[in-house]
C-alpha positions, -999 to +999 in steps of 0.1 A: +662-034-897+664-015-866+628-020-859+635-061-861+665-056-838+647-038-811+614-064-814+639-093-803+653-078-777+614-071-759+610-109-756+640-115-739+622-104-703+593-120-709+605-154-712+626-148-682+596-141-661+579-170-670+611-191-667+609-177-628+574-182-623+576-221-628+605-224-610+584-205-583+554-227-589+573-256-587+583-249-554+555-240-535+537-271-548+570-293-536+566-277-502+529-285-501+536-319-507+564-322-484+544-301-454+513-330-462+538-358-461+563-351-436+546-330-415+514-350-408+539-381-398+547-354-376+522-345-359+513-385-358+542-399-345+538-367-316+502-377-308+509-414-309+538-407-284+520-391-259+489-408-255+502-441-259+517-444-218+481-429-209+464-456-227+486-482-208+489-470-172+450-461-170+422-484-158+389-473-151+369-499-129+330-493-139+307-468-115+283-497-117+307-526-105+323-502-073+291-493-065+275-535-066+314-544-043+298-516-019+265-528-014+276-562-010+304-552+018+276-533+035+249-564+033+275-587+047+282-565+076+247-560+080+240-593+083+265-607+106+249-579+136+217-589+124+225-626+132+244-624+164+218-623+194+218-592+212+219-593+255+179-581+256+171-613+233+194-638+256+187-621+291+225-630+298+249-601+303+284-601+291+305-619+312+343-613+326+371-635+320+371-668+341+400-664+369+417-698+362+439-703+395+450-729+414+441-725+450+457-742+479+433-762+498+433-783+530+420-823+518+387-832+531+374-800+542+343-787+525+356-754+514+327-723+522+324-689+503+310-657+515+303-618+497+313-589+517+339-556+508+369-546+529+386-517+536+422-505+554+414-491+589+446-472+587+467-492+604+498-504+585+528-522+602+562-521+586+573-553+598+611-546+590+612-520+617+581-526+637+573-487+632+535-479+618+531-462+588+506-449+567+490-462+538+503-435+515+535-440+524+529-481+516+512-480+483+516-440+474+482-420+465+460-446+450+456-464+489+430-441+498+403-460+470+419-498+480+390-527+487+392-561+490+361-574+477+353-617+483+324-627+459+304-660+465+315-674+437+348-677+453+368-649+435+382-618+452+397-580+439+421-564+455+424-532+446+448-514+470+476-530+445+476-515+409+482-541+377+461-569+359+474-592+391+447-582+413+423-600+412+422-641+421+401-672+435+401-681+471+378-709+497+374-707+531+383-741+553+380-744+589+379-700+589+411-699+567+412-680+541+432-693+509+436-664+482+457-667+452+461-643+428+461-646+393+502-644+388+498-673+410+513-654+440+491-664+474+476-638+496+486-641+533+458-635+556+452-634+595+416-633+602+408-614+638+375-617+644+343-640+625+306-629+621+297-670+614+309-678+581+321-645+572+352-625+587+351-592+601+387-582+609+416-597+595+453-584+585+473-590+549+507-589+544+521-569+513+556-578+514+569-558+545+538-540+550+509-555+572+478-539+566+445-541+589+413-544+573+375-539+586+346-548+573+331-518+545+300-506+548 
C-alpha cells in the first residue's frame, strides 16, 4: 500500500511539466505568428511611407534628350553667325548712328561742306566780365584734349563739351557756319579768317565763355 501511495504522487510533476511546456509552446508559436503578421505590415507601411514623397517629387529628364536640347541650341547659334555676312565678305565697315538734326539754313543758297580739326588757342573770353580766362577754369580738366572736328559729310564733334550732345550736322552758306547739335541746341560761331571754302579762325560761344579756335594741325 505504501508503495502504490508513493507511485502516485511521482506523476504529479511530470504532468505539470508538460502542462507548462505547451503553454510555453503555445506562446512562442503565437508570437511568431504575430511578429510575421504585425510586424511585416510594419516594416511595409514604414517603407511605403518613406519612399512614396521620393517617388513623387523626383523626375529624371533622360542623358540622351538633355544632351539632343544641347546640340540643337548650339546648331542654331551656329547657324545664325554662319549666316550673317561678315565686314571682309561686304567690304562695308560698321557704321555710326545717323545724326538726325534739323539745321537752320538760309533759302536759296547752295549750302558747301568742308573736313578740317580745330583746336582752342587759349584764348577764352568771359563775356559777363570781359576778363580772359583759361580753358581749365571754363570747362575743368578735360579742355586740354577739346577738338572741333567738321566732316564733309556735313556732321561735326565737339569734344571740348562732355555728354552724348556733342556731336551734330551743320552747312556752310555764304561763309556761315550753321551747327546744331543733336539736343537740337545751335552752335554760335564767328568765323575770323577763310582759306576759300574752309575757315581758319573763328570763335564759339559756350554760354558766357567765348572760346578762340585755330585751325589743328
Amino acid at each position: 500500500m505504501a508503495g502504490k501511495h508513493l507511485q502516485k504522487q511521482s506523476n504529479k510533476p511530470l504532468v505539470i511539466l508538460i502542462i507548462v511546456a505547451i503553454i510555453v509552446i503555445a506562446a512562442i508559436v503565437a508570437g511568431v505568428i504575430f511578429f510575421m503578421n504585425g510586424g511585416m505590415s510594419m516594416f511595409k507601411g514604414e517603407e511605403q511611407q518613406t519612399t512614396a514623397p521620393a517617388a513623387a517629387t523626383t523626375s529624371v529628364i533622360p542623358e540622351s534628350t538633355a544632351a539632343q536640347q544641347e546640340q540643337s541650341e548650339t546648331k542654331a547659334e551656329d547657324e545664325k553667325e554662319q549666316s550673317a555676312p561678315t565686314e571682309a565678305e561686304t567690304g562695308v565697315a560698321p557704321q555710326e548712328s545717323k545724326i538726325d538734326v534739323v539745321v537752320p539754313m538760309d533759302d536759296g543758297v547752295e549750302p558747301t561742306y568742308f573736313n578740317a580739326s580745330f583746336i582752342p588757342n587759349g584764348k577764352v573770353e568771359d563775356t559777363t566780365s570781359g576778363q580772359s580766362v583759361t580753358l581749365r577754369e571754363a570747362f575743368g580738366q578735360s579742355a586740354s584734349d577739346g577738338v572741333l572736328t567738321f566732316n564733309s559729310d556735313g556732321t561735326f564733334r565737339d569734344t571740348l563739351i562732355s555728354g552724348e550732345h556733342n556731336q551734330g550736322a551743320y552747312v556752310v552758306q555764304n561763309h556761315i557756319i550753321h551747327a546744331t547739335y543733336t539736343n537740337d541746341k545751335n552752335m554760335i560761331i564767328d568765323v575770323v579768317e577763310w582759306d576759300g571754302d574752309t575757315p581758319v579762325r573763328f570763335t564759339v560761344l559756350y554760354g558766357d565763355f567765348l572760346v578762340y579756335f585755330g585751325k589743328g594741325d
